[in-house]
N, CA, C and O atoms as a Tinker XYZ file with bonds, in Angstrom:
   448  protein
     1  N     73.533000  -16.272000   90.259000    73     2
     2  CA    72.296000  -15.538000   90.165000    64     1     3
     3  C     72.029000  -15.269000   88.689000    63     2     4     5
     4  O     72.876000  -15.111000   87.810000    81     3
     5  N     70.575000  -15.242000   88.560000    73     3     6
     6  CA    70.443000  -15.239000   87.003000    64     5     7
     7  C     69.182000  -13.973000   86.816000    63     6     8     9
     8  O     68.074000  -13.890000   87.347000    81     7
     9  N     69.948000  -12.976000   85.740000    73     7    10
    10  CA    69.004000  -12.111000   86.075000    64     9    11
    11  C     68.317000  -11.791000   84.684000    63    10    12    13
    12  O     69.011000  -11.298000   83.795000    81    11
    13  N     67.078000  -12.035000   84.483000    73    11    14
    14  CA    66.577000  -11.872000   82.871000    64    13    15
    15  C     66.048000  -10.770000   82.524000    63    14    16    17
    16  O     65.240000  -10.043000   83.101000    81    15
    17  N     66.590000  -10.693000   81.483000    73    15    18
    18  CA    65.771000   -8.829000   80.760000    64    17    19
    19  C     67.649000   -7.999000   80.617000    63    18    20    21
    20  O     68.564000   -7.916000   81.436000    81    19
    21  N     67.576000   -7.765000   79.883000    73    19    22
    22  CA    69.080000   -6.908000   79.134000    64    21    23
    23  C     68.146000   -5.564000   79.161000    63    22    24    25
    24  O     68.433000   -4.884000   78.176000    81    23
    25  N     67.282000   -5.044000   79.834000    73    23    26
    26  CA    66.834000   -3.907000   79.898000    64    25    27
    27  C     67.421000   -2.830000   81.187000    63    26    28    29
    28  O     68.150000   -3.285000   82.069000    81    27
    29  N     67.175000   -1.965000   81.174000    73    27    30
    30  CA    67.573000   -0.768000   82.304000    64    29    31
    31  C     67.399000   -1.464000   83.427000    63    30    32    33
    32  O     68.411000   -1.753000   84.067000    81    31
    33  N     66.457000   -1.769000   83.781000    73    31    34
    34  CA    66.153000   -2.736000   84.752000    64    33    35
    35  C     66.718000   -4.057000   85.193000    63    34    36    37
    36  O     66.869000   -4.318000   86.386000    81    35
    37  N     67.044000   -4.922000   84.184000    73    35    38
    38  CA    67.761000   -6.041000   84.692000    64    37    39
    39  C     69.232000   -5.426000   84.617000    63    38    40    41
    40  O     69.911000   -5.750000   85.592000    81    39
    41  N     69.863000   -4.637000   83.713000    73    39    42
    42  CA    70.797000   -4.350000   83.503000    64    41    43
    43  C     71.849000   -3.794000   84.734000    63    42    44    45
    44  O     73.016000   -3.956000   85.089000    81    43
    45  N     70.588000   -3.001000   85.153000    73    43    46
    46  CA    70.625000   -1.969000   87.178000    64    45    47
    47  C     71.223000   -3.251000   87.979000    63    46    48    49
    48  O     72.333000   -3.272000   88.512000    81    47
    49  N     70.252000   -4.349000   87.965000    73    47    50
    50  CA    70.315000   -4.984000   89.100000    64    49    51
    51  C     71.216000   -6.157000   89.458000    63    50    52    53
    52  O     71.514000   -6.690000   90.527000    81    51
    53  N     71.677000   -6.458000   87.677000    73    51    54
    54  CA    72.802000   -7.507000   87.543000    64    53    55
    55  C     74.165000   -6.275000   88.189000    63    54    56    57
    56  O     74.725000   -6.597000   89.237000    81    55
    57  N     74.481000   -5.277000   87.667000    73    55    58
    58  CA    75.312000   -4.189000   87.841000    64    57    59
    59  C     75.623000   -3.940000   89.985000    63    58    60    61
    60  O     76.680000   -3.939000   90.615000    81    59
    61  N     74.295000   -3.784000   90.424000    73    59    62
    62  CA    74.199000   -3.511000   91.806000    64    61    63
    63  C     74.441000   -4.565000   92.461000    63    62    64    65
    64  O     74.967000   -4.246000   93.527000    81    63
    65  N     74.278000   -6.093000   92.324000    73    63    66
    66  CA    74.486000   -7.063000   92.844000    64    65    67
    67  C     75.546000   -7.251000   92.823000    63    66    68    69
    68  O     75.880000   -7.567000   93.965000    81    67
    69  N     76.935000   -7.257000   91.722000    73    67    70
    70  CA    77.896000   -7.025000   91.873000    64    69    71
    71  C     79.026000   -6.055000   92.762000    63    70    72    73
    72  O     80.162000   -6.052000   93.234000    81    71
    73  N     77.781000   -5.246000   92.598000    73    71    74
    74  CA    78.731000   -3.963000   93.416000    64    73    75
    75  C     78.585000   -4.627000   95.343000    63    74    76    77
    76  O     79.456000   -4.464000   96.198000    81    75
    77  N     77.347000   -5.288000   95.529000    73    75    78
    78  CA    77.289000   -5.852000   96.839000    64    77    79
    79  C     78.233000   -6.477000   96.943000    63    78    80    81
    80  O     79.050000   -6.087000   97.777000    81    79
    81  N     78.577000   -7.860000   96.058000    73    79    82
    82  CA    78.887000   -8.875000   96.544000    64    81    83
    83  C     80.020000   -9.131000   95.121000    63    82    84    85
    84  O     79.254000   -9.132000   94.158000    81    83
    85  N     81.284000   -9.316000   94.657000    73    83    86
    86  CA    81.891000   -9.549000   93.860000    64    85    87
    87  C     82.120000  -10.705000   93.773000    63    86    88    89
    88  O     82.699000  -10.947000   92.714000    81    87
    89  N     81.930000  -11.663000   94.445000    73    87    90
    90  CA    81.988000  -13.408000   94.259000    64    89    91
    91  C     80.791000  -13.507000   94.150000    63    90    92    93
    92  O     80.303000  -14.262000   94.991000    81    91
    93  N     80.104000  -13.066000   93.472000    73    91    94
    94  CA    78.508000  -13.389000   93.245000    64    93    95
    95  C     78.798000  -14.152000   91.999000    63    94    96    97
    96  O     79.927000  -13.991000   91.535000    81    95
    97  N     78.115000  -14.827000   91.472000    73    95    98
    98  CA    78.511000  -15.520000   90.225000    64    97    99
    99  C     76.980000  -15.041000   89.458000    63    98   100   101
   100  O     75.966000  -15.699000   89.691000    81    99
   101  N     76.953000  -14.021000   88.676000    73    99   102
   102  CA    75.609000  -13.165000   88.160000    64   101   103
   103  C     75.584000  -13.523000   86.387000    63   102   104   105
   104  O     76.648000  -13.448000   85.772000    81   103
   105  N     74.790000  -13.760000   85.937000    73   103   106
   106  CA    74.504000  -13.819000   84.573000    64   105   107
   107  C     73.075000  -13.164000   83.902000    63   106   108   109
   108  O     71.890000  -13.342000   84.184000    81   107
   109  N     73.563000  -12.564000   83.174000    73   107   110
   110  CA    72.678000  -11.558000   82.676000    64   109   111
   111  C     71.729000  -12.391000   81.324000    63   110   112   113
   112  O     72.657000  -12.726000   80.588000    81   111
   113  N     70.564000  -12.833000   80.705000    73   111   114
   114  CA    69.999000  -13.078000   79.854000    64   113   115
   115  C     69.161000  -12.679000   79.261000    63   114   116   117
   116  O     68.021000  -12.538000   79.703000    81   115
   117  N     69.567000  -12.372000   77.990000    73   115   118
   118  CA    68.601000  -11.206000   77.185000    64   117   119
   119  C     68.485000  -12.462000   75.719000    63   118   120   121
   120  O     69.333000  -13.275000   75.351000    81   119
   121  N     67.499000  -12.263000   75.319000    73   119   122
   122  CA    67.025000  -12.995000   73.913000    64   121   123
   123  C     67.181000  -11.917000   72.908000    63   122   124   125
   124  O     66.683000  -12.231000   71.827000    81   123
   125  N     67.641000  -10.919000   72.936000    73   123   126
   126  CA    68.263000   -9.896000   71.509000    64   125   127
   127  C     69.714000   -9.240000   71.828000    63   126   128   129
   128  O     70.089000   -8.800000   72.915000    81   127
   129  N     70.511000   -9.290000   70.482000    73   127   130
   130  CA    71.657000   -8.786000   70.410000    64   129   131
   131  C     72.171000   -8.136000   70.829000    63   130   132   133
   132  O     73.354000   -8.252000   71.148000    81   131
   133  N     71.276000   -6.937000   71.032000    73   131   134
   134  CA    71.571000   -5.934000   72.140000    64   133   135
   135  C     70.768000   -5.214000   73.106000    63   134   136   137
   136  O     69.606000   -4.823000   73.006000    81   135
   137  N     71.645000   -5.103000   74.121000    73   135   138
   138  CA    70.742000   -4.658000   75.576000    64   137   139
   139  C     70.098000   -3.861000   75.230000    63   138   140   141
   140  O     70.227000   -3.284000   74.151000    81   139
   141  N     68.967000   -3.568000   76.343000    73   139   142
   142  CA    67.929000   -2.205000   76.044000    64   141   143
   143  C     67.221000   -2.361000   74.628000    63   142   144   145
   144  O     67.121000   -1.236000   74.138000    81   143
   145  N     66.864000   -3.021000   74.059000    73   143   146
   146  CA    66.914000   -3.280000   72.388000    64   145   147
   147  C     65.540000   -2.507000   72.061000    63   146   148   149
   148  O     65.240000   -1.627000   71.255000    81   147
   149  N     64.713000   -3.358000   73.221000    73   147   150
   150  CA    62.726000   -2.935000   73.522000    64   149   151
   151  C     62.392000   -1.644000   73.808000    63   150   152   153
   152  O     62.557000   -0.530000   73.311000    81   151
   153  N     61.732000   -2.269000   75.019000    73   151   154
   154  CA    61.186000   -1.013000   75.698000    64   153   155
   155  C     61.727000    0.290000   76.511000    63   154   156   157
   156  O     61.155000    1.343000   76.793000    81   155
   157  N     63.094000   -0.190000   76.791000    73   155   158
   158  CA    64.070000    0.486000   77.649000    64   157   159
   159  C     64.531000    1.617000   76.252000    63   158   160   161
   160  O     64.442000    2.845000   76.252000    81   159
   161  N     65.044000    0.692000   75.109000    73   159   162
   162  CA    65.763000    1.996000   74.345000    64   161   163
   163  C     64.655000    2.952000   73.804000    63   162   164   165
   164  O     64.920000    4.093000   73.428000    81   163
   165  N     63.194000    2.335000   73.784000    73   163   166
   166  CA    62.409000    3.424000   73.112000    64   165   167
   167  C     61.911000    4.729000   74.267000    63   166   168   169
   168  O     62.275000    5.893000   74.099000    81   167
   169  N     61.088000    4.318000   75.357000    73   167   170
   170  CA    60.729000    4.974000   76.108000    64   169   171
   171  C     61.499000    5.690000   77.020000    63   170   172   173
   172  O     61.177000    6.853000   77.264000    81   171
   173  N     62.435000    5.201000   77.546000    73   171   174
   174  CA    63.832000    6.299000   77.996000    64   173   175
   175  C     64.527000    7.314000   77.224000    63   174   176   177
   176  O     65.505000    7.884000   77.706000    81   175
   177  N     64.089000    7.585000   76.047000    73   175   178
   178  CA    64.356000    8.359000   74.707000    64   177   179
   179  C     64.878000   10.074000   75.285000    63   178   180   181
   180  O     65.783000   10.743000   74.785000    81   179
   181  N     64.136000   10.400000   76.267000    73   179   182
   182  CA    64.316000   11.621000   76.460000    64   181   183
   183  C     64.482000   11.322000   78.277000    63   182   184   185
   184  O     64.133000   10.308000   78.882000    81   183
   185  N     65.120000   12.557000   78.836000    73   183   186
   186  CA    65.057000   12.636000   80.056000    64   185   187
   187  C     64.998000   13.883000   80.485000    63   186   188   189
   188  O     66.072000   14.340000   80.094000    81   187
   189  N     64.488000   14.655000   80.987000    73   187   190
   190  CA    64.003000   15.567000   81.714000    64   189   191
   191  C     64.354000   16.047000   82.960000    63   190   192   193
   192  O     63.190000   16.108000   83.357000    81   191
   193  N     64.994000   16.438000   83.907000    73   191   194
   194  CA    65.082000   16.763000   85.072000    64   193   195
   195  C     63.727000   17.415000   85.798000    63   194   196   197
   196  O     63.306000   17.416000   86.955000    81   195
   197  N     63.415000   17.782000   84.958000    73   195   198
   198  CA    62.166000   18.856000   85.237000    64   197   199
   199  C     60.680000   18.577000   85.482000    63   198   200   201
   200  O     59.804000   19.209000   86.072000    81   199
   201  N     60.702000   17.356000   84.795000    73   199   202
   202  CA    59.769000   16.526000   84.319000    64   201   203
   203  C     58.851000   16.035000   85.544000    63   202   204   205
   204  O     59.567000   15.435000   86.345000    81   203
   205  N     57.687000   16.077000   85.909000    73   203   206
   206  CA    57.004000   15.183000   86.377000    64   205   207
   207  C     56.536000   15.770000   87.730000    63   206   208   209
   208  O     56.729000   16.933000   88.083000    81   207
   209  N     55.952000   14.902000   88.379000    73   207   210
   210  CA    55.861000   15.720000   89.820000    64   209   211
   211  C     57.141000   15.874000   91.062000    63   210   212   213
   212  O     58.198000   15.312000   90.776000    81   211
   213  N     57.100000   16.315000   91.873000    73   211   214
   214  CA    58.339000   16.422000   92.542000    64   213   215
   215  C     58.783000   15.486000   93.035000    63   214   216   217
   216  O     59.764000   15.825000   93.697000    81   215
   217  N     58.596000   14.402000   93.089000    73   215   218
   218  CA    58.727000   13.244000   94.065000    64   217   219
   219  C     60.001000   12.524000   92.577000    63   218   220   221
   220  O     61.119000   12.064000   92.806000    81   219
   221  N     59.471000   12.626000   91.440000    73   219   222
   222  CA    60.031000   12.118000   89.910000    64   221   223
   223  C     60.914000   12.645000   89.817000    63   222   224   225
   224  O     61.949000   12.124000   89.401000    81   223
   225  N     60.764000   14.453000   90.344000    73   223   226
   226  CA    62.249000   15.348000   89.785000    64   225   227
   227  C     63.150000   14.764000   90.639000    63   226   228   229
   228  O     64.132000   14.300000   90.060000    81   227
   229  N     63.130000   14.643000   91.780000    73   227   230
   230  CA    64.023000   14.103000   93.195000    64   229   231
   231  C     64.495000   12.808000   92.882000    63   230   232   233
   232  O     65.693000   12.792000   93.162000    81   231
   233  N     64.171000   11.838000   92.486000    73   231   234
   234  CA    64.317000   10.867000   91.981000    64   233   235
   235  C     65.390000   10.543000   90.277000    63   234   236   237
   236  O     66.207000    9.646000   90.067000    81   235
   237  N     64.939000   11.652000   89.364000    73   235   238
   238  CA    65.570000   11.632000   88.760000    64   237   239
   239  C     66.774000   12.444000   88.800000    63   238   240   241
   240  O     67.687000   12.005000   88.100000    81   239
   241  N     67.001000   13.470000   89.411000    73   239   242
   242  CA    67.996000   14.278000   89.702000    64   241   243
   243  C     69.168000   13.371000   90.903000    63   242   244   245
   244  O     70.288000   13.824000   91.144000    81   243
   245  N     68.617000   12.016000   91.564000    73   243   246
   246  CA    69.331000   11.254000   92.133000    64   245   247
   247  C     69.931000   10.482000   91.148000    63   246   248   249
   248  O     71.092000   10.237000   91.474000    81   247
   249  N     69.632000   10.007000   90.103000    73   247   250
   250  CA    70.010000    8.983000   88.645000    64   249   251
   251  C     71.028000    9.880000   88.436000    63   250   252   253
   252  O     72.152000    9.449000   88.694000    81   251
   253  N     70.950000   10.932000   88.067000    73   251   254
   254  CA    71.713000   11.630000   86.792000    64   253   255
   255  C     72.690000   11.557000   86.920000    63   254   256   257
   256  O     73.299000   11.593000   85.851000    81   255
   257  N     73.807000   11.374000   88.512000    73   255   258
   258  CA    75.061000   11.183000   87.852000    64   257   259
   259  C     75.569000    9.703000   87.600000    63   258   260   261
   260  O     76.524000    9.367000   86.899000    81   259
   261  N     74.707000    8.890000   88.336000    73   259   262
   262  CA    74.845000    7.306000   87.351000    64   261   263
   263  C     74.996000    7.587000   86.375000    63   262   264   265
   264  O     76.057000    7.995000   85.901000    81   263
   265  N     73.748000    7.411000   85.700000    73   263   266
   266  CA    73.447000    7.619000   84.108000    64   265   267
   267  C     74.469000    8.451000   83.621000    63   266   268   269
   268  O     74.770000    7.724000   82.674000    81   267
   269  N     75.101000    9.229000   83.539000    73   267   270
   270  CA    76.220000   10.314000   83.102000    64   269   271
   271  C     77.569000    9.592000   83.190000    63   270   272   273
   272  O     78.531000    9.812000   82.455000    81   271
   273  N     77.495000    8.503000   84.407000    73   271   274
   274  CA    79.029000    8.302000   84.355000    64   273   275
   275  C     78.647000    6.785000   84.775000    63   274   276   277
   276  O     78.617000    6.380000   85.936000    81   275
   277  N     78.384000    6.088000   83.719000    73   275   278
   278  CA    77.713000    4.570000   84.084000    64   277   279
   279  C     79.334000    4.050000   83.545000    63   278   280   281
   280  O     80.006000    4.582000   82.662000    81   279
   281  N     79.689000    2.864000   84.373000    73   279   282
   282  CA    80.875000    2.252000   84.814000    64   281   283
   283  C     81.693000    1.504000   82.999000    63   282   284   285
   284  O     81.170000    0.576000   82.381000    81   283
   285  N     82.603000    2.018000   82.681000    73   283   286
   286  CA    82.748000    1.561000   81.511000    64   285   287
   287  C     82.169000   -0.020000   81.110000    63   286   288   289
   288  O     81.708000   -0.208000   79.984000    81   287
   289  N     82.234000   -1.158000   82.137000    73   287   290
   290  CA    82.437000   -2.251000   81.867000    64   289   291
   291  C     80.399000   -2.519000   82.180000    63   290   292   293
   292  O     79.829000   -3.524000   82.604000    81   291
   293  N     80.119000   -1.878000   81.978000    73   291   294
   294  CA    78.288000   -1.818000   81.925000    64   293   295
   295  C     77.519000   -1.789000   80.860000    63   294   296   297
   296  O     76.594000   -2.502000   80.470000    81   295
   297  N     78.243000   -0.503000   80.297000    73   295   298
   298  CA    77.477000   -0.370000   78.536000    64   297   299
   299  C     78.975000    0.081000   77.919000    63   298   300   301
   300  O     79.995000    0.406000   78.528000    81   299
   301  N     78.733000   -0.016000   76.577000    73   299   302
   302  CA    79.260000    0.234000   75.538000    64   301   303
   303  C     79.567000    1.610000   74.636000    63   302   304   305
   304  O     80.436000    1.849000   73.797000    81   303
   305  N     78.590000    2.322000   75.119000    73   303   306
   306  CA    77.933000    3.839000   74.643000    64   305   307
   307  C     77.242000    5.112000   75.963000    63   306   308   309
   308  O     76.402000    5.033000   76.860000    81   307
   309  N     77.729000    5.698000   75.680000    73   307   310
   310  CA    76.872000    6.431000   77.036000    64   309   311
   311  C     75.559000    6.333000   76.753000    63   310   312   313
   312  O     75.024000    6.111000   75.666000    81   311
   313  N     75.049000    6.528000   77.883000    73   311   314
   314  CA    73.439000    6.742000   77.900000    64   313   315
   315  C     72.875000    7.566000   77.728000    63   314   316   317
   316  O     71.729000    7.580000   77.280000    81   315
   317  N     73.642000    8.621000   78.092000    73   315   318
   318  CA    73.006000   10.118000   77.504000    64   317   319
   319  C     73.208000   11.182000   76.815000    63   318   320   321
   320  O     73.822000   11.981000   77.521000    81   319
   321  N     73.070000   11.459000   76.133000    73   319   322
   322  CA    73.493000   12.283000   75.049000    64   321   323
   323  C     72.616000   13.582000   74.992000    63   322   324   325
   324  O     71.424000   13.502000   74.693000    81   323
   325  N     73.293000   14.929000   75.319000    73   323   326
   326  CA    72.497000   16.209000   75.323000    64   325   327
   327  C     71.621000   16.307000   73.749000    63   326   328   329
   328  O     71.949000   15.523000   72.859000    81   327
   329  N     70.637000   17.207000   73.539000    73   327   330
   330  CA    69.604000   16.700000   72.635000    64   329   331
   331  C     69.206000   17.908000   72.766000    63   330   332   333
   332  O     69.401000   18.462000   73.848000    81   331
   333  N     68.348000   18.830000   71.365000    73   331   334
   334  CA    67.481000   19.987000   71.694000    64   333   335
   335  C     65.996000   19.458000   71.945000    63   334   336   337
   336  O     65.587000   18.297000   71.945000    81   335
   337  N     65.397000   20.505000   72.134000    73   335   338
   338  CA    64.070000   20.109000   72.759000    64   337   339
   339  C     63.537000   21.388000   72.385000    63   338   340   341
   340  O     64.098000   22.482000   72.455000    81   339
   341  N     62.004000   21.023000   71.846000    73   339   342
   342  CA    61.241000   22.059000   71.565000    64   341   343
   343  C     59.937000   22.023000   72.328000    63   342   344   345
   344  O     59.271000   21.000000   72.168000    81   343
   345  N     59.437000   22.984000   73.154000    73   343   346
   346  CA    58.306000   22.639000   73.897000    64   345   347
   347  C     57.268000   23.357000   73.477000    63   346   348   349
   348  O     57.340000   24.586000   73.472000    81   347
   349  N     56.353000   22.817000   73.138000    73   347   350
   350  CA    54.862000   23.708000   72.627000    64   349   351
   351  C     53.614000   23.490000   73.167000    63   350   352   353
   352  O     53.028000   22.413000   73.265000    81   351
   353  N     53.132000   24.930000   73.619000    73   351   354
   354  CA    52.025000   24.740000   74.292000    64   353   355
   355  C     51.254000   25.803000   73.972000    63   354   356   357
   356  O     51.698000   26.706000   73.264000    81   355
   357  N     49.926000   25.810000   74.494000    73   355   358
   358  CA    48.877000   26.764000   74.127000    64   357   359
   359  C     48.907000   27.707000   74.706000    63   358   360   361
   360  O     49.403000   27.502000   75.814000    81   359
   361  N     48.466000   29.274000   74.466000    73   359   362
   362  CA    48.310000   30.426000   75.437000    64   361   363
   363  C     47.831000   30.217000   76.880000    63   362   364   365
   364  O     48.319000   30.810000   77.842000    81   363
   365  N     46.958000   29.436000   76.938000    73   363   366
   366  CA    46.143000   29.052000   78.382000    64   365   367
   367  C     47.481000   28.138000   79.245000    63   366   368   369
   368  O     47.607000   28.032000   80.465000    81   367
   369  N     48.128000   27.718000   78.465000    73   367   370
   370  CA    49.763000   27.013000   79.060000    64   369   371
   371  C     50.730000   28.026000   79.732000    63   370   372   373
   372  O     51.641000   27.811000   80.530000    81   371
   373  N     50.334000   29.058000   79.253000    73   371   374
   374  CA    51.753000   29.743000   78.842000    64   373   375
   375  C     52.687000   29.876000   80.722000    63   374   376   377
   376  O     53.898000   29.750000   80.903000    81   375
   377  N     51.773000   30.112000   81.658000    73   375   378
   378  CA    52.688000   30.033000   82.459000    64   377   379
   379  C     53.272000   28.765000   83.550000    63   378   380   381
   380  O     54.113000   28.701000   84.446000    81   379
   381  N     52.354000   27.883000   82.937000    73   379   382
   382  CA    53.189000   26.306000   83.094000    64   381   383
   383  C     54.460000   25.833000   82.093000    63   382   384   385
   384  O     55.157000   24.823000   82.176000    81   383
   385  N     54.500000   26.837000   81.201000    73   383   386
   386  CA    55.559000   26.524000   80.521000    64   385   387
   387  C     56.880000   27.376000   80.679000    63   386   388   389
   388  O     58.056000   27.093000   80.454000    81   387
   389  N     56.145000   28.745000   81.235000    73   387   390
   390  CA    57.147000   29.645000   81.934000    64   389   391
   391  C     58.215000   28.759000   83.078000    63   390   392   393
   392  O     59.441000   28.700000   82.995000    81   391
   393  N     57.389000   28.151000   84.080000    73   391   394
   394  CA    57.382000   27.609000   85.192000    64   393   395
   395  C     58.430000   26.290000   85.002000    63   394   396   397
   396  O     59.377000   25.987000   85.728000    81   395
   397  N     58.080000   25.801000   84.127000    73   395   398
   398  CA    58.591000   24.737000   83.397000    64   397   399
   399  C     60.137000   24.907000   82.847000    63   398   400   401
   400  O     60.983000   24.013000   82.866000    81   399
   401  N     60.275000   25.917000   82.474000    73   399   402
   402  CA    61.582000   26.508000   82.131000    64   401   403
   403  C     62.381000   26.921000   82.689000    63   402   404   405
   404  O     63.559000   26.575000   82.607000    81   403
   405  N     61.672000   28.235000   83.786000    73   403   406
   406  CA    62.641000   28.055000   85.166000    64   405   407
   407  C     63.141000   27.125000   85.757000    63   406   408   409
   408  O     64.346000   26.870000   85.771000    81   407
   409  N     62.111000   26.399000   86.416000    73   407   410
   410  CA    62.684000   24.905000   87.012000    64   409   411
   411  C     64.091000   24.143000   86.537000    63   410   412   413
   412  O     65.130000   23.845000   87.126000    81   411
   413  N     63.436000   23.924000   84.727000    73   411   414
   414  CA    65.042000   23.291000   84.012000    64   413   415
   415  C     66.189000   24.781000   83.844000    63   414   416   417
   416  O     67.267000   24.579000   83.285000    81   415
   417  N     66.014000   25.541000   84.115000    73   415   418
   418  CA    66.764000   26.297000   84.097000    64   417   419
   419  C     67.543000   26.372000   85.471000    63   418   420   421
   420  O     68.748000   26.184000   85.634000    81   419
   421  N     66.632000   26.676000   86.385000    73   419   422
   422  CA    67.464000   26.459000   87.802000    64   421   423
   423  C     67.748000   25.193000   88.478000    63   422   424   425
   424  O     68.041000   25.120000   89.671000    81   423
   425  N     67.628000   23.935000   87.467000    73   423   426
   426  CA    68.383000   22.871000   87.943000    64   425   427
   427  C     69.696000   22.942000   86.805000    63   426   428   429
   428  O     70.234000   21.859000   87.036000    81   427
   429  N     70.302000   23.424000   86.000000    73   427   430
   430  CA    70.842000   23.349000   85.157000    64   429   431
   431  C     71.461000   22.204000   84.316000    63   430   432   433
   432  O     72.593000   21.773000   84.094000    81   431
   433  N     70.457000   21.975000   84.030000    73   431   434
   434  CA    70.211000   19.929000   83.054000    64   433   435
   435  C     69.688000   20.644000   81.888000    63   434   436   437
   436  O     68.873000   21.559000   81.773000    81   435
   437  N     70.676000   19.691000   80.712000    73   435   438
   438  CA    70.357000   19.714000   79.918000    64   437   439
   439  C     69.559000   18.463000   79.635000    63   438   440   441
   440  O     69.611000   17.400000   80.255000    81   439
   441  N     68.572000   18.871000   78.260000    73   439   442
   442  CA    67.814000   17.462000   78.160000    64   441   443
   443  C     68.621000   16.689000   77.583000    63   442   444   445
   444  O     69.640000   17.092000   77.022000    81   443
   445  N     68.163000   15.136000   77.671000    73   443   446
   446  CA    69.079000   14.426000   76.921000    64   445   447
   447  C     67.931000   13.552000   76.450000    63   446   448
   448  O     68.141000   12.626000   75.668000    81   447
């Protein structure tokens, strides 16, 4: 099986196919040096638990302990790395940002 893109995405699915089937004979092809190089290392930059509508939080709060404990022989570096975060918003915000804080507060995630 030949799976193209060294991104999060091909990276997932070369990774999961293995986990199905271990006589799979899977090859991963990426045209840069290193995985995630594009669009994956820029826009995955931050992660949020909190983030998005609920259907996203549920979804990402299902990732997080992948991503946290991704299989040594996958990547090279962890994926996530705790990070500060500054959130700024306007007075007319103020209690979506209240709201916003609880939430990451009562999921207890840090951003990364």
């Amino acid at each position: 099986v030949a799976v193209i893109g060294g991104g999060i995405a091909g990276v997932s699915v070369a990774h999961h196919l293995l986990q199905l089937n271990s006589d799979l004979d899977v090859v991963l092809l990426e045209m840069e040096g290193t995985l995630a190089h594009h669009t994956t290392g820029r826009s995955a930059a931050l992660l949020l638990e909190n983030l998005g509508t609920g259907s996203m939080r549920v979804l990402t709060s299902a990732s997080l302990d992948h991503l946290r404990n991704t299989p040594d022989d996958l990547v090279d570096a962890p994926l996530l790395v705790p990070r500060p975060v500054l959130h700024v918003g306007t007075v007319e915000q103020d209690e979506a940002i209240d709201r916003m804080l609880v939430e990451g507060i009562e999921s207890a995630t840090t951003p990364t």
